[in-house]
C-alpha positions as a printed Julia matrix, in Angstrom:
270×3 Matrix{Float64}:
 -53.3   -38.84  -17.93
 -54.9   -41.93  -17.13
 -51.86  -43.59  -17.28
 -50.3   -41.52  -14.81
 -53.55  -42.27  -12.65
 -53.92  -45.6   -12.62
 -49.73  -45.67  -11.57
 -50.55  -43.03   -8.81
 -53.43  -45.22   -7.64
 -51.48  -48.61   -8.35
 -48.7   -47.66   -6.31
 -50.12  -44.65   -3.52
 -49.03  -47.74   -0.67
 -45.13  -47.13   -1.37
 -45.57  -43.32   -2.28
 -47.49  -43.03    1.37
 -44.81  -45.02    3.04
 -41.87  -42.63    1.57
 -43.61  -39.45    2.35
 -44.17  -40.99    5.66
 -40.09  -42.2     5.86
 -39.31  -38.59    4.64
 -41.35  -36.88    7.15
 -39.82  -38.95   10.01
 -36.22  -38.23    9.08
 -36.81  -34.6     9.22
 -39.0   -34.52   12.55
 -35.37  -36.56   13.64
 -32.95  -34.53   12.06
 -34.77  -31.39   14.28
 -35.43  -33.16   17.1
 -32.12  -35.17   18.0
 -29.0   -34.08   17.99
 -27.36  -37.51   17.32
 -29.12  -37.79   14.33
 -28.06  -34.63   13.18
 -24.62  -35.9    13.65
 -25.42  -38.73   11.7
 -26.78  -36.47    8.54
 -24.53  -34.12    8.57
 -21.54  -36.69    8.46
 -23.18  -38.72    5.86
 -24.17  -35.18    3.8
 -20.49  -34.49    4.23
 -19.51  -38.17    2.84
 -21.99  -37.78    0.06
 -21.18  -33.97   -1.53
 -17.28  -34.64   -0.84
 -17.33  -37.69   -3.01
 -19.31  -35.79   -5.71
 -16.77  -33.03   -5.49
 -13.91  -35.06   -5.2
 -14.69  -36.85   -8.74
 -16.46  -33.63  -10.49
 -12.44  -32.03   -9.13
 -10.55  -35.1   -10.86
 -12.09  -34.54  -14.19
 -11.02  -30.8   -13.81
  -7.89  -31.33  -13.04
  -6.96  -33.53  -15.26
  -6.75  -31.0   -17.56
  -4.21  -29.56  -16.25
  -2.12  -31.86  -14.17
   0.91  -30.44  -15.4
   0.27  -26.12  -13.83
  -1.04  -27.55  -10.44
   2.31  -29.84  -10.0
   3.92  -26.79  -10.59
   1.7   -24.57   -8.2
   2.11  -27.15   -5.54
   6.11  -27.7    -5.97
   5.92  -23.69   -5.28
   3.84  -24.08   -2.22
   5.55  -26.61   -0.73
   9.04  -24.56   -1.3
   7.68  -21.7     0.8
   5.72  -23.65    3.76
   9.17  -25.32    4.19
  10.87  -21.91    4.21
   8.62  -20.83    6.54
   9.23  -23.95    8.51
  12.76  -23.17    8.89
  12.13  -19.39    9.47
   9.86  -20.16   12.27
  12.2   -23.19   14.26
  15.38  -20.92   13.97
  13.85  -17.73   15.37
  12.27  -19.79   18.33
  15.4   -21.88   18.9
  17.09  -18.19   19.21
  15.0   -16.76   21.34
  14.8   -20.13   23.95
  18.17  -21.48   23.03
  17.04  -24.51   22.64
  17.28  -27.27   19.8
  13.79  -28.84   20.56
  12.08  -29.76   17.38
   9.49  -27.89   15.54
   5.73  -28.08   17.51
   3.65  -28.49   14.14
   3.21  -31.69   12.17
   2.01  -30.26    8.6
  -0.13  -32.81    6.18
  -0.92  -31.09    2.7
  -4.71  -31.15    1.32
  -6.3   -30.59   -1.52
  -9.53  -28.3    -1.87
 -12.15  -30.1    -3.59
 -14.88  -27.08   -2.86
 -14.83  -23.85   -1.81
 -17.36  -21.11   -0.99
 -16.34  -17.73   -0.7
 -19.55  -15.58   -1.32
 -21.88  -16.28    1.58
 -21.38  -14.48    4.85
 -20.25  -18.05    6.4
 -18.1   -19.66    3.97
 -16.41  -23.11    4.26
 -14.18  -25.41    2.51
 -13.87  -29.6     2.03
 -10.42  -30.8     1.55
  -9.59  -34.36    0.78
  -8.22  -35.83    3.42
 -10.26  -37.05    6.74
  -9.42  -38.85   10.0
  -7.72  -41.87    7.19
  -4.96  -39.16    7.44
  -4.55  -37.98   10.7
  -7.01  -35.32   10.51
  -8.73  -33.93   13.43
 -11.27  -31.75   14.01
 -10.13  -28.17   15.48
  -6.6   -28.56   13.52
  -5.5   -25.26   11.66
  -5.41  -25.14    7.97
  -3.16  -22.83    6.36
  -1.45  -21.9     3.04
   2.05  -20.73    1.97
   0.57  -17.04    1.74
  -1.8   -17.16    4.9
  -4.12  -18.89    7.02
  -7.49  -20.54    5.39
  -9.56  -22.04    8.78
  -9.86  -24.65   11.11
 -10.89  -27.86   10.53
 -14.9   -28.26   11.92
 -15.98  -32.09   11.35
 -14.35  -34.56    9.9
 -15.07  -38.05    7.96
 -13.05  -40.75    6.76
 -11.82  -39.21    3.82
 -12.85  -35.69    3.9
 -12.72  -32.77    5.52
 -14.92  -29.58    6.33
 -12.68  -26.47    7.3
 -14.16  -23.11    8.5
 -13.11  -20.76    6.14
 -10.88  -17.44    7.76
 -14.12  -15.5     5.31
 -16.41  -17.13    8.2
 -18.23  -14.23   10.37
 -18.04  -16.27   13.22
 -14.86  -16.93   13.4
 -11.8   -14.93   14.54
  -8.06  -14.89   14.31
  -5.63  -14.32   17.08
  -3.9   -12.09   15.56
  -1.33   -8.57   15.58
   1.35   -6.49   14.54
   4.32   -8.09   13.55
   6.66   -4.75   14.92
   5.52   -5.41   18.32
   3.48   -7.28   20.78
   0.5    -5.77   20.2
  -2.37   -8.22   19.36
  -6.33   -8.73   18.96
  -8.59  -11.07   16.8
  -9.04  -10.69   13.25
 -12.48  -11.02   11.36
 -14.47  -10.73    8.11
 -17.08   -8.51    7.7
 -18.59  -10.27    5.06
 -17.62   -7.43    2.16
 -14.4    -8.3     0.13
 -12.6   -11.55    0.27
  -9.22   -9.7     0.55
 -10.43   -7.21    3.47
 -10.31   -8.18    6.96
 -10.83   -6.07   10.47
  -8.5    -6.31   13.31
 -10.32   -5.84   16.47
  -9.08   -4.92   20.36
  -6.0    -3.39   19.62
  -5.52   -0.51   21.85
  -5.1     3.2    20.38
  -1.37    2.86   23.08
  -0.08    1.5    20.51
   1.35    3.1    17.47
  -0.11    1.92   13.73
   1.12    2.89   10.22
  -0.25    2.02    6.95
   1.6    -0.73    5.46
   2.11   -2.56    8.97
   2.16   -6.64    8.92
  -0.16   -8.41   10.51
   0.82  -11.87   11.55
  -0.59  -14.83   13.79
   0.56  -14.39   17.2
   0.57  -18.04   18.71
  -2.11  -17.43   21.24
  -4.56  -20.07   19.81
  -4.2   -24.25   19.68
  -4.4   -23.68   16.16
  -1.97  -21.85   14.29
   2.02  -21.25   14.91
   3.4   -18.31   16.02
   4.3   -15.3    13.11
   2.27  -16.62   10.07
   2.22  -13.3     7.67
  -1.73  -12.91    7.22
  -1.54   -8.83    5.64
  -0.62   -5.28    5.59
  -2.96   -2.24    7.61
  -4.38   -0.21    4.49
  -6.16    1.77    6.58
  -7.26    2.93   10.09
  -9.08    4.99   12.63
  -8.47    6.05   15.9
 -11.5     7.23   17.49
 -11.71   10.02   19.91
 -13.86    8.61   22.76
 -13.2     4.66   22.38
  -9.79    3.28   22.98
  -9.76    0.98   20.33
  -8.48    1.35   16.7
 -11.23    0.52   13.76
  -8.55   -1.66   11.6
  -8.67   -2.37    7.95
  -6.43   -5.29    6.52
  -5.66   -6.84    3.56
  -4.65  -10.09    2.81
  -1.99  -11.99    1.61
  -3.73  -14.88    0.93
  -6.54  -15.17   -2.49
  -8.85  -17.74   -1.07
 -10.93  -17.22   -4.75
  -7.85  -19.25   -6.21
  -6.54  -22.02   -3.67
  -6.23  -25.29   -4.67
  -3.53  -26.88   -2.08
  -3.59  -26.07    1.49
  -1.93  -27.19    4.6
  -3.14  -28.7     7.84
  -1.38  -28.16   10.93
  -1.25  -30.27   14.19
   0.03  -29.07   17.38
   1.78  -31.72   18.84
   1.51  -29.89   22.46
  -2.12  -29.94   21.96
  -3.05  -31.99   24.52
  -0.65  -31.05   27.26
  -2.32  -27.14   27.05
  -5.85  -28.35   26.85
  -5.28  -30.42   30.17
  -3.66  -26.62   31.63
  -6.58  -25.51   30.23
  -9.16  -27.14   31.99
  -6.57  -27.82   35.07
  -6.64  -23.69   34.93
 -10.6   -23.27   34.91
């Protein structure tokens, strides 16, 4: 004990110093926005790089399932490449080329039981990431890309309360924003679609290319059940999805390269 005194008392200058540094940094962190910036991209920096090597060692162990799992994925995005430029080239009757560029990711950690989940991929503004790019998966969409560092990535998960979908039936043009309630991973709720329009169970819910983010008829899920309530004229939607996000490893991020022509419309519009 008088060991530990004598080294509290030998050294209470730096300890007083470091409380003092500690203290500052957090009346900073509240107080300035720029230096939140600054914490929250070098937190970002600091947990991805732990993740990213803590993910390696994982893996490693079994390189050869996740080759396999990723030759899969990459078979269906490019399916649903093709799908996507041929119906649009049939309905304009043009050849102009497809309006995504797609860069694949890797999740290095993923949340999934808070009521605002998020992801970190491994790949940052090194690769053409941007913040505010759509992330999706073979099976479904996962977010949207929120901040962004050299290397890394933070992506707002689709299991995010805050954050909603455009989003509606793939039978007809009928569309709304989809959401998480915060209650099953799988279970979604469509919102603002108007009891006009006819719903079954078993419908397909897709992305309806209403957003910067995502292209035009991504499957998300199927209705498994509905209301239709007498005095509002609104259905109360339940979907499930397509998409695990318990078990992703590989994702996609997608650019619109007509981005910044319909933000200028945008603001040209306002």
């Amino acid at each position: 004990m008088r060991q530990l005194i004598n080294a509290l008392i030998k050294y209470k200058n730096s300890f007083i110093y470091l409380g003092l540094l500690i203290l500052s940094l957090l009346f900073l962190n509240r107080r300035s926005f720029y230096h939140q910036s600054v914490f929250s991209n070098a937190s970002l920096a600091v947990s991805s790089s732990f993740n990213l090597l803590r993910n390696n060692f994982s893996n490693y162990f079994k390189l050869s399932e996740n080759n396999e799992k990723l030759a899969a994925e990459n078979e269906k995005l490019k399916a649903l490449e093709l799908a996507q430029f041929i119906d649009k080239r049939e309905k304009s009757n043009s050849i102009d080329q497809f309006d995504y560029e797609v860069f694949s990711a890797r999740i290095i950690k993923n949340s999934y039981s808070l009521a605002r989940n998020y992801l970190i991929i491994d790949k940052g503004y090194k690769d053409s990431i941007k913040v505010e790019m759509g992330v999706i998966a073979s099976d479904g969409v996962i977010g949207i890309v929120n901040q962004v560092t050299a290397n890394f990535s933070s992506v707002l998960s689709i299991l995010h309360r805050d954050l909603k979908i455009n989003a509606g039936f793939k039978k007809n043009g009928a569309y709304g924003s989809l959401s998480w309630d915060g209650t099953h991973p799988k279970r979604m709720k469509l919102n603002d679609i108007s009891t006009l329009n006819p719903v079954s169970i078993g419908d397909t819910i897709t992305t309806k290319g209403m957003s910067d983010y995502f292209p035009f008829g991504i499957p998300l899920g199927i209705v498994i059940n509905f209301e239709k309530p007498e005095l509002e004229g609104y259905y109360n939607i339940d979907v499930e999805l397509f998409s695990n996000l318990t078990q992703k490893e590989y994702v996609y991020v997608v650019k619109n390269r007509n981005i910044n022509q319909l933000k200028q419309l945008e603001n040209e519009s306002q």
